[in-house]
C-alpha positions in Angstrom: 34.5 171.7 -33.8 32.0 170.2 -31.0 30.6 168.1 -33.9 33.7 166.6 -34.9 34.1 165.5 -31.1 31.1 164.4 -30.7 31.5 162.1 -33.5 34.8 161.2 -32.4 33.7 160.2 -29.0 30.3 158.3 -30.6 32.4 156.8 -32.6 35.4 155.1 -29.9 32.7 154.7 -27.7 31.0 152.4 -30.5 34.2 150.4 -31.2 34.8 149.5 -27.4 30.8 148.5 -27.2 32.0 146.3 -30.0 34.6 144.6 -28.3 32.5 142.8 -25.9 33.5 140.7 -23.2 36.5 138.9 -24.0 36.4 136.2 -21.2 35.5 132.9 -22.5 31.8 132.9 -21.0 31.1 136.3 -22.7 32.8 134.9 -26.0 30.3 132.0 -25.8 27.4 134.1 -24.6 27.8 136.1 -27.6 27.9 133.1 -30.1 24.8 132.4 -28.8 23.3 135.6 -29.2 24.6 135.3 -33.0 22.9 132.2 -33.3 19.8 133.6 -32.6 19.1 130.7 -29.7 16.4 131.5 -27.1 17.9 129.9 -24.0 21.4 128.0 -22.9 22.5 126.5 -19.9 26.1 126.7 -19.2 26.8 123.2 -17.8 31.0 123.3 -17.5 33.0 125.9 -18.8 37.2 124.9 -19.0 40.1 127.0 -19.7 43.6 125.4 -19.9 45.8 127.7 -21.4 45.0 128.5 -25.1 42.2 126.0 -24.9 38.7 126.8 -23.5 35.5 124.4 -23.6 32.0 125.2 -22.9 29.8 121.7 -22.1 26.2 123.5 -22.4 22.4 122.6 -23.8 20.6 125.7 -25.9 17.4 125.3 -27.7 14.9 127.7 -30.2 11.4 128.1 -29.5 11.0 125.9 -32.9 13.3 123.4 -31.2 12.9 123.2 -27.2 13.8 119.5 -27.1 17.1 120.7 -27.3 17.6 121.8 -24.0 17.8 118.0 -23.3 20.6 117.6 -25.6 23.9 118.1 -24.6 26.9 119.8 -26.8 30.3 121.2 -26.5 32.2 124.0 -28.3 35.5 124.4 -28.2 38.1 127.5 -28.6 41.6 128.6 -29.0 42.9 131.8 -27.4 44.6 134.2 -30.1 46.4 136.8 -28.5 43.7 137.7 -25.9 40.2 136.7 -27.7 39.0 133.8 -27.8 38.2 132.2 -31.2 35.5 129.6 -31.5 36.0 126.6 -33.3 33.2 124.2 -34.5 32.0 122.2 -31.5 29.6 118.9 -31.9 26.6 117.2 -30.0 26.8 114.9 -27.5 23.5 113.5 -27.9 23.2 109.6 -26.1 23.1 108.5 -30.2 27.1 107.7 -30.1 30.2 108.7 -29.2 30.7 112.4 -30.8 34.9 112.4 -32.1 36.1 116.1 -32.8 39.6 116.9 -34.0 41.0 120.1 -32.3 43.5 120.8 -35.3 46.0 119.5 -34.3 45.7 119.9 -30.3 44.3 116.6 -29.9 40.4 115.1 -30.4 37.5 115.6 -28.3 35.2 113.0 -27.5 31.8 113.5 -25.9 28.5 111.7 -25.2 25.4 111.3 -22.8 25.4 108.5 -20.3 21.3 107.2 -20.4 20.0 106.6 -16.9 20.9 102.6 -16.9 24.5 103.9 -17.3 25.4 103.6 -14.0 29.1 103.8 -15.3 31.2 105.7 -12.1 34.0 106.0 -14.5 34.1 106.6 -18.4 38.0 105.7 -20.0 38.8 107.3 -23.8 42.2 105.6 -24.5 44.4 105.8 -21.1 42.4 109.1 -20.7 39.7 109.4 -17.7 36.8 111.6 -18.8 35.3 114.6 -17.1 31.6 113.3 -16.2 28.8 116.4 -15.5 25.2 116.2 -14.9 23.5 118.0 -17.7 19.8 117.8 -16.3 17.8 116.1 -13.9 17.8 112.6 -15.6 21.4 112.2 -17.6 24.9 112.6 -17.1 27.0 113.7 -20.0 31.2 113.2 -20.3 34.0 114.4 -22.3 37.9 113.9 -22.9 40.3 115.5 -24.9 43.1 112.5 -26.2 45.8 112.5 -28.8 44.5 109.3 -29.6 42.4 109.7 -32.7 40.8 105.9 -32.7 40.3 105.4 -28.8 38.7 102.8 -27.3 35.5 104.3 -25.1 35.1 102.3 -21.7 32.2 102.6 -19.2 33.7 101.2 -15.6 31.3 100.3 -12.9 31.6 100.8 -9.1 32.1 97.4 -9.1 35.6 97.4 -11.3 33.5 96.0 -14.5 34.0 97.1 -17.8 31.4 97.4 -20.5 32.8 99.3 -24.3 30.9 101.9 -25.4 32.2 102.1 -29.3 
């Protein structure tokens, strides 16, 4: 009888160590562990509603240059876990697009240090500008618009496109 209690109690206390941390920080934190990455830096982390983003930079030891490179991942809340969904890079090569299925598209990218953009436009949409590390800025904006134009807008009113 004690054995079968014990066993029960191993065994419930296993299934809630399973269930983790169900805020959208411990969600990501554990992606992270399952990816097997040796560091991440949580640059922004968004919840609106069902939706949650986590801006952020992670790199292996076979691949430490990428704590310089920016990249988002994005989730949907179903009932009350969140559920990852595949997120992109927002490297300073282009203009990252991701579509949200059916909640809209993301778009993402580094500003280089000549950027000196005080504003970045996607569409009628005004992105959400962070600095990612010492040297670079990196933005995002979630728009229905699935072929916006990207503009950079200078202190000075100017207007430069970006795709």
């Amino acid at each position: 009888m004690h054995k079968k209690n014990f066993f029960l109690i191993l065994l419930l206390t296993g299934v809630a160590g399973c269930a983790g941390d169900n805020s959208l920080q411990g969600t990501f934190e554990q992606q992270m562990k399952e990816d097997e990455v040796d560091g991440f830096n949580i640059i922004h982390i968004e919840e609106n509603g069902s939706q949650g983003l986590v801006l952020y930079t992670s790199w292996t030891e076979k691949y430490p240059e990428n704590k310089n490179r920016p990249g988002i991942r994005y989730y949907e809340k179903q009932d009350s876990r969140w559920e990852g969904r595949p997120g992109t890079d927002c490297s300073s090569d282009g203009i990252a697009r991701l579509g949200l299925m059916g909640n809209g598209n993301l778009y993402c990218a580094t500003l280089k240090e000549n950027m000196d953009f005080e504003k970045v436009l996607v569409g009628g949409t005004e992105a959400k500008i962070f600095q990612a590390t010492e040297s670079q800025r990196v933005w995002f904006a979630i728009t229905d618009d699935r072929n916006s134009k990207v503009r950079g807008i200078k202190s000075d009113g100017s207007e430069i496109a970006l795709n």
